[in-house]
Residue, then its C-alpha position, 0 to 999 in steps of 0.5 A: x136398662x141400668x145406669x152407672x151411678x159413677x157416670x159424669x160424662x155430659x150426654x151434649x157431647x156425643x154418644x158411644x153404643x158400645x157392645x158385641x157384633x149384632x147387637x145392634x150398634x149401627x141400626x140404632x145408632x144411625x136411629x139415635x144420630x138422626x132423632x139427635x140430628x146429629x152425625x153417625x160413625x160406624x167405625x168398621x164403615x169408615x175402616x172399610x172406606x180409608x182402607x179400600x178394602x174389607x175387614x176380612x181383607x185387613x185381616x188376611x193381609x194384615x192379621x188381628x193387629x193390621x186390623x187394629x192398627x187400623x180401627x185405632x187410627x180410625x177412632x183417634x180420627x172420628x174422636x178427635x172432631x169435637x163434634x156431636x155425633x153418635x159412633x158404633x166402634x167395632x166390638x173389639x175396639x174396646x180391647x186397647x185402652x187407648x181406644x176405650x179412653x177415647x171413647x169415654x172422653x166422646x161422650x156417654x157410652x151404652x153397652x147393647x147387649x143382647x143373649x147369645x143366641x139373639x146375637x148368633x140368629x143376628x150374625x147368621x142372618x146378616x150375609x155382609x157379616x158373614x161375608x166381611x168379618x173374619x171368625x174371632x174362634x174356631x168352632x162356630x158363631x156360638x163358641x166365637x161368642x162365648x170367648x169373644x164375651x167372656x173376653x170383651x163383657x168386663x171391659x164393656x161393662x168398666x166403660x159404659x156409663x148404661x147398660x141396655x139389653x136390646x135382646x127383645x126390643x126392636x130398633x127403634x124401642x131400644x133407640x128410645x131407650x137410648x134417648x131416655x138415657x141420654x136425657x137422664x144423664x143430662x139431667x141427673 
């Protein structure tokens, strides 16, 4: 667990969990939301509600681009409520500026991240992802990875105000991480 020490972002707004598919955005932060008794966002549930149909659908009809379209719309949305709320953008919410600044203006942000092989057990064990995600890379779960990564890790890294590696821990050891983290922004 480590701390941006550049962080002046107030935890009594909400709480971003940023980070790759299957590194446990929604688990947890449908844990932090309830103990916060606050509100949970998952932004590609909400994309799959408002669309009527699922990501893999978007992305057959529409491409990558008609997908984010969609999850900037979706984000400008749960952003603009005001309210206190815990939200888990999809992993690649983070590739236009727009959204990342919207997300940094939620509240704090905590980077999840795990090793890849974690997240690839993670993704393979999971059959709605499997089934509703479209593959980001040809080559298999680990080749998507190391791209998705490699693209993704700096622009996670530049927008978290913590990191947290939620490889080992399990949901609701790295929710308590997230609490603890939370607190100690609050109280520097």
């Amino acid at each position: 667990m480590s701390r941006n020490p550049s962080s002046t972002q107030a935890a009594s707004s909400g709480v971003v969990l940023v980070g790759y598919r299957g590194s446990g955005k929604t688990t947890v932060g449908r844990i932090v939301a309830s103990r916060l008794g606050v509100p949970f966002w998952d932004s590609d549930l909400e994309i799959r509600a408002r669309a009527g149909r699922s990501i893999r659908e978007i992305f057959v009809e529409s491409g990558e681009s008609g997908f984010r379209d969609w999850e900037e719309r979706v984000l400008a949305d749960l952003c603009a409520r005001g309210d206190r709320s815990v939200l888990a953008p999809g992993g690649g919410a983070v590739l236009r500026e727009v959204n990342r600044a919207r997300l940094k203006a939620h509240g704090t942000v905590i980077w999840l991240t795990a090793d890849r092989e974690t997240l690839a057990r993670r993704i393979e064990s999971d059959p709605k992802s499997r089934e509703d995600r479209p593959a980001l890379a040809p080559g298999g779960v680990l080749d998507e990875l190391d791209a998705m990564i490699a693209q993704r890790a700096p622009l996670y890294q530049a927008l978290a105000d913590a990191t947290l590696d939620a490889s080992t821990l399990d949901p609701e050891h790295v929710a308590d991480s997230v609490l603890a983290l939370i607190a100690k922004a609050n109280h520097p």
